[in-house]
C-alpha angles and dihedrals in degrees: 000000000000082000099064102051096069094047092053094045085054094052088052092052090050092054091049100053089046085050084049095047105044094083092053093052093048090048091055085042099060093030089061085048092050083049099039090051091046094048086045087050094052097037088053088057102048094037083059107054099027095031130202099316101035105048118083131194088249099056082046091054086048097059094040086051090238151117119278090234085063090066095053101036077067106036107018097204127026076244095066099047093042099055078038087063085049105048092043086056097054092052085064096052085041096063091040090072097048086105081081082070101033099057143036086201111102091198100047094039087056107034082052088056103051091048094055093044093050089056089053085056084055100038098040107011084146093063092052089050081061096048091049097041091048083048094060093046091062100270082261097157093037108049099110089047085057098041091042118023101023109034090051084052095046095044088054088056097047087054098056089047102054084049089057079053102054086051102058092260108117134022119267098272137129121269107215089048080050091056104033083053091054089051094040087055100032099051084040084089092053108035095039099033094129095055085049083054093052097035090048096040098231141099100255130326111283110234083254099055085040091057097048091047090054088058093045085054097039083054092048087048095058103037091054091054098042091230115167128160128271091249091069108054125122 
């Protein structure tokens, strides 16, 4: 029995000094995440105006106000923080098209879609100007991200909407020509946002005239794919 007092206290003190620790590490935990999000900002705004081969580290610790080192101490190689940028881009897009998954609706599931993805063109239309610029350079340091990450999505999406299809849902039209025109139109007002400023005659588009422009586009959308609810089939 005298055995079992000191182990137990042990097992106590253990306890106490987890239940101690725990805000610290809380504390280091968000404080990495604070930093992590800081450095991705930086690095997706140089990356896009200086792109891949241009950008440096150092021009990426400039604009984060830090050491070189803290860069690294994050992303040990350019490499790393640029296909960092990329991949935490395409989770983005990703959610955006979990309408797909929320909703039977074609027309609310897409409409859904174009309206989240234009928001991303208007919250993070640097990092679209990476993922383009990357694209027309061959996609060389993002192949795998394409063959693994983004064709599997893609392919899930297609699938839901040739089944709209089969049910009288949508028009007979193909569903990948359907995708790659809501992203070209989507990511126009990101990409091309410069163009939309001279053609338009204006600095950039108020929230007012954006929003009014996501619905012009959602409307064109739907009405180029026929989609209607279920409700109102005949």
């Amino acid at each position: 029995m005298k055995d079992d007092k000191p182990v137990e206290d042990a097992a106590v003190s253990e306890t106490d000094h987890d239940e101690a620790a725990r805000p610290l590490r809380r504390r280091k935990a968000h404080i990495r995440e604070s930093n992590e999000a800081h450095l991705l900002a930086c690095a997706e705004a140089v990356f896009a105006e200086r792109g891949f081969e241009g950008a440096s580290t150092a021009m990426i610790a400039e604009r984060a106000g830090l050491p070189k080192a803290n860069v690294h101490y994050y992303f040990p190689t350019k490499l790393a923080l640029y296909r960092r940028v990329l991949e935490d881009l395409f989770e983005d897009w990703h959610r955006a098209a979990n309408t797909f998954e929320g909703s039977d609706d074609p027309v609310e599931a897409i409409g859904g879609y174009v309206r989240a993805k234009m928001e991303l063109s208007r919250r993070r239309p640097l990092g679209s100007k990476v993922w383009a610029n990357e694209i027309i350079h061959g996609a060389g340091h993002m192949q795998d991200i394409l063959d693994q990450r983004v064709k599997p999505w893609l392919d899930t999406r297609v699938k839901v909407i040739d089944d709209w299809i089969a049910r009288g849902l949508l028009a007979n039209v193909d569903a990948q020509t359907l995708m790659y025109m809501i992203w070209a139109t989507t990511q126009h007002y990101a990409d091309f946002d410069a163009q939309i400023r001279a053609l338009g005659g204006k600095r950039a588009l108020s929230q007012k005239a954006f929003d009014a422009a996501t619905e012009q586009v959602v409307q064109l959308v739907i009405r180029a794919c026929g989609a209607r609810s279920p409700s109102a089939r005949t």
